[in-house]
N, C-alpha and C positions, 0 to 999 in steps of 0.2 A: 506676287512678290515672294523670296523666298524668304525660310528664316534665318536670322544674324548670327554666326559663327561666335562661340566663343574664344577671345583671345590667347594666339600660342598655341591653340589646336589644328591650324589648319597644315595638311599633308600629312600627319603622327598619327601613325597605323600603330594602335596597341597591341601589344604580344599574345596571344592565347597561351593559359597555362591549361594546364589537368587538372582538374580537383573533384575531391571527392563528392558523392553524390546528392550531400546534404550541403554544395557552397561554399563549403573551408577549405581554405589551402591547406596543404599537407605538412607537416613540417621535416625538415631535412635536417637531421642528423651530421653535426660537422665532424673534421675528420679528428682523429686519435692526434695528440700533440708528438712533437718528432720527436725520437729516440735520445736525442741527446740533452731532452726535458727530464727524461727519466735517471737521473745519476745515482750511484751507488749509496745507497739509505737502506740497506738492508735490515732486516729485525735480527737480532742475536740469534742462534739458537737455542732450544730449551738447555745446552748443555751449558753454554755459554762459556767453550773452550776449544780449541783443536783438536788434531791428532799429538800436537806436539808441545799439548799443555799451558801454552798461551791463551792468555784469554781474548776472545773476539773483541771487546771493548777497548784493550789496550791496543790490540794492530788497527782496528780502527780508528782509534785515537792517533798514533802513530804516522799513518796514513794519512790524514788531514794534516799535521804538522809539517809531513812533505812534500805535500800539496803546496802549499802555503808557503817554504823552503823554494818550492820550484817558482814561483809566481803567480800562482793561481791560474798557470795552462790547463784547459782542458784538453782531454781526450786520453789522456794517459792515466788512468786509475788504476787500469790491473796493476802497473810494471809498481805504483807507489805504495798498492796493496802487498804486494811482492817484496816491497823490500822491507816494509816495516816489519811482516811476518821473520824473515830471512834477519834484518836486528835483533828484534825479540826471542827468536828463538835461542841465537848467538848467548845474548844478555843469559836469558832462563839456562842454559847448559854451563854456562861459566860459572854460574852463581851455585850447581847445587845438581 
């Protein structure tokens, strides 16, 4: 007589994996998160100014407000980087 199948097993051919030579699974490294995870958070520079005497903090401040003006669309940061620089600079030349 043969012996009794355990339940749910019968026909389920298990997979062969690889592993290593001590029994453990390997572990797998998952992938880098996608590019558009990474948004512009940059650190100041040590200068913490342009070429054009503005300060990083304030176009970057700047930049978020138009952000936030526009909707909060992604994908356009440089063009809001762009302008707030292109304000500020405006503002800083008029003033002095």
């Amino acid at each position: 007589m043969a012996a009794p199948r355990k339940p749910g097993t019968a026909g389920v051919r298990k997979k062969k994996t690889a592993t290593p030579n001590n029994g453990t699974v390997a572990a797998v490294a998952s992938p880098p998160p996608p590019a558009e995870a990474a948004t512009v958070h940059a650190a100041a520079p040590p200068a913490a100014h342009g070429a054009n005497g503005v300060a990083f903090a304030a176009i970057q401040l700047r930049a978020y407000e138009i952000f936030l003006q526009r909707g909060v669309g992604h994908g356009d940061e440089l063009s809001d980087w762009l302008a707030a620089e292109f304000e500020l600079r405006e503002k800083s030349a008029q003033s002095g």
